[in-house]
N, C-alpha and C positions, 0 to 999 in steps of 0.2 A: 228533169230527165238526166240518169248518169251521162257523165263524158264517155264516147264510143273511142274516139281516139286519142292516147294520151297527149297534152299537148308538146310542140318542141323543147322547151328546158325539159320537161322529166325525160322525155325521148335521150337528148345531151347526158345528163344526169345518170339516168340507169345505164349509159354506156359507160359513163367515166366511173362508175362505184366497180368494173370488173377490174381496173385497173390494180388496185388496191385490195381487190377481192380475190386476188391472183396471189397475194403476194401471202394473205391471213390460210387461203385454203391450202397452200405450199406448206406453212408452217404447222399447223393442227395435223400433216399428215408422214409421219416421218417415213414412210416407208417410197415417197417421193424422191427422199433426200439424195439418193445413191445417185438418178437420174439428172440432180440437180446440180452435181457437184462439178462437172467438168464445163458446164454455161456460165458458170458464179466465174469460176477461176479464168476463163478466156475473157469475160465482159472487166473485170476487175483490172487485169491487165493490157487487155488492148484498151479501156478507158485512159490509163493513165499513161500508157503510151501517147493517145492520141491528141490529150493536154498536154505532155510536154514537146510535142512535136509541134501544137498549134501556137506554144509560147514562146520555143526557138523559131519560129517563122515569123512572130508578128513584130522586129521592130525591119525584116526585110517587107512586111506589107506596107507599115506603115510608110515607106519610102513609095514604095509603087503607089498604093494606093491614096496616099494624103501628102504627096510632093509640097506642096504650101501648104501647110497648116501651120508653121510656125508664125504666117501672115494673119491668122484670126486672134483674135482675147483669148485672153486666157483659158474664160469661161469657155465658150468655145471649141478651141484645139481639146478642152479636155473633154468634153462630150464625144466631139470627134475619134479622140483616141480608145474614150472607153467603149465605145457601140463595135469597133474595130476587134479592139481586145475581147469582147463577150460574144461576139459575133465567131470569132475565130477557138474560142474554148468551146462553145458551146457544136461548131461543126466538129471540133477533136474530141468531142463526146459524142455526138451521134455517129462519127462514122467509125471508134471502137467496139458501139454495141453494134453496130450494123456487120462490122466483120464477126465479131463474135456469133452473131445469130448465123454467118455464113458458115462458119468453120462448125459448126453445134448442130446445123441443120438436122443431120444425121438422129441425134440425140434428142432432140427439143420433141420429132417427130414422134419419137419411143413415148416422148413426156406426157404431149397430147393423147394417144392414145390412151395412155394408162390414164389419167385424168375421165376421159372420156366411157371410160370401164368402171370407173370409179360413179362415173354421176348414174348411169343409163343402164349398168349391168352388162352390157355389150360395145361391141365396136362396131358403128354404120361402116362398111367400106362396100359402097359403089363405084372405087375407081378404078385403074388402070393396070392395078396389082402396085405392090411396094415398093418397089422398083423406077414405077412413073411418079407416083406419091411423093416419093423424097428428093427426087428430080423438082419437082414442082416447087416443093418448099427450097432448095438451094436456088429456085428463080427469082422466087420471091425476095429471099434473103438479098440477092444479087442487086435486086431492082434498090431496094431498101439502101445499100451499100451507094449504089448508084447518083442515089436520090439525096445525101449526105453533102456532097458539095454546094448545090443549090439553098442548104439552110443555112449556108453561108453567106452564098451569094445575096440571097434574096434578106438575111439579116444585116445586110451593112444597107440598104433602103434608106435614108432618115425617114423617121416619126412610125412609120409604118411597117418597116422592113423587122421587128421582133416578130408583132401577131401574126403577118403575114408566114414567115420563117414557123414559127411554130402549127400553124391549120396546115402548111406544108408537108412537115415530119409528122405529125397525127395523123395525117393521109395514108401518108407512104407505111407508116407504121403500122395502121390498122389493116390495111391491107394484107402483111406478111405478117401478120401476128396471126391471122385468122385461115393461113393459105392450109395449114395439113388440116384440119376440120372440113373444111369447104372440100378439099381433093378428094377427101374419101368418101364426099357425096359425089363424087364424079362430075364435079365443073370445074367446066375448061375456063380461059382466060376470060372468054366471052362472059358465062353465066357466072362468074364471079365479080365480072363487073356491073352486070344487070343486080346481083345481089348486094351488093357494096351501094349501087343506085337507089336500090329501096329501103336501107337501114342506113340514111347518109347519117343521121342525127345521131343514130345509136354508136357507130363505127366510128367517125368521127368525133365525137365525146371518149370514148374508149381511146384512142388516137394518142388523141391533145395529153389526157392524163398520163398515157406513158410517157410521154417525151420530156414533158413538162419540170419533172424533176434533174432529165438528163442538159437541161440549158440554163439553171441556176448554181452558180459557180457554188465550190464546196460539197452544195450539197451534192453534186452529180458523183462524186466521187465516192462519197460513204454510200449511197443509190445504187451508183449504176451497175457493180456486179450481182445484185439481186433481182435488179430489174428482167434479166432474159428470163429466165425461166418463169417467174411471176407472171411478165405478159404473155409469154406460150399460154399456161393456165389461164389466166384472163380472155384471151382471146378463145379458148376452145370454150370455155363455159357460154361466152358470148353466143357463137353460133348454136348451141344447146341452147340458149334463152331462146334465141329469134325463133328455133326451129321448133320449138314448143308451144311460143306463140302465134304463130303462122300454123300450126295444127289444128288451134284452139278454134283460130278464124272462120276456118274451112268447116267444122264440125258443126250437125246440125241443130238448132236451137230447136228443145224442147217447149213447147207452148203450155202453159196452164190450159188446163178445161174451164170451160166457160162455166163459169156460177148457177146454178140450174134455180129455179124457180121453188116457194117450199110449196108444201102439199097445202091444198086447202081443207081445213077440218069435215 
């Protein structure tokens, strides 16, 4: 008997491929580009702001935060220092994308829709007029902004505090990557989170894959100014996935006719 439900990895899986599917349908579409250009240049610079703010800060953390550490081995104090150090680059990278997605809000919105015209022929808008729309998306953005310091905090944890820090920022991420799609279906904070509740696997896969690049040193920096607009696009296909598939569910199943008996000569 086919599988009804697909199971949790592809659920993980087909969210995490928009991540990356964001970034191929951006490129294949230049007339995108104009919309893309002012996200590229704010993520690219408030990234490397945000590293080098988090590099001029860390030998004052290190002081607060690991008073004794020159008391452990070697081996040790160096673990210590470097979970500090990746901990502290990796929050001055998610909270330049995080402003950048606030200052862009305006813009990313414009992106989504056109995106969105792009896939469907039209633009869903059951919400509040464009006015509450882009409101929404600057909360979202906000929350995201918000949510920045915690993948810090929560990344200096030993053993635990990376994974943890990272299902954190793919939370917060998939949530605001997917907020001007969802507004223009007119849900409110509540029915977005009922919705985020029932695509935890999908969102959350989607999530993890954007962030993912922005907390591995190096590479966040050659990433992270392609990354906003990318996951805008990712996240709005996203919600065109689920809401295609949630149609599909509802729609009613056609039955074969029953095999009829042959004639007797």
């Amino acid at each position: 008997m086919p599988e009804l439900v697909p199971s949790l990895p592809r659920r993980l899986i087909a969210g995490a491929w928009h991540a990356p599917a964001g970034a191929l349908f951006l490129l294949r579409r230049p007339r995108l580009w104009p919309l893309a250009v002012l996200p590229t240049l704010l993520a690219g610079g408030l990234v490397l702001a945000g590293l080098a703010a988090a590099a001029f800060a860390a030998p004052t953390a290190e002081e607060w935060l690991l008073p004794g550490h020159r008391q452990f081995s070697i081996g040790v104090e160096f673990a210590l220092r470097l979970s500090l150090w990746l901990a502290l680059l990796a929050g001055g990278a998610v909270s330049g994308v995080a402003l950048a997605l606030l200052v862009a809000a305006p813009v990313l919105d414009r992106l989504s829709r056109q995106v969105e015209r792009l896939e469907r022929g039209q633009v869903v808008d059951l919400g509040r007029g464009l006015r509450w729309e882009v409101a929404e998306s600057i909360k979202g953005a906000l929350r995201f902004v918000l949510a920045a310091p915690f993948v810090f905090l929560i990344g200096l944890v030993p053993f635990v505090g990376a994974p943890l820090a990272l299902l954190w920022a793919g939370h917060a991420a998939a949530w605001q990557q997917t907020e001007n799609a969802l507004g223009r279906r007119g849900m409110g904070y509540t029915d977005r989170r009922l919705w985020h509740g029932r695509y935890r696997a999908e969102t959350l896969g989607f999530g993890v894959a954007a962030v993912l690049p922005l907390l591995v040193p190096l590479l966040n920096v050659v990433l992270a100014p392609f990354v906003v607009p990318a996951l805008t696009i990712g996240g709005t296909r996203l919600v065109l996935e689920l809401e295609e598939d949630a149609a599909a569910e509802r729609a009613p199943v056609e039955l074969a006719p029953p095999p009829t008996a042959p004639e007797a000569d």
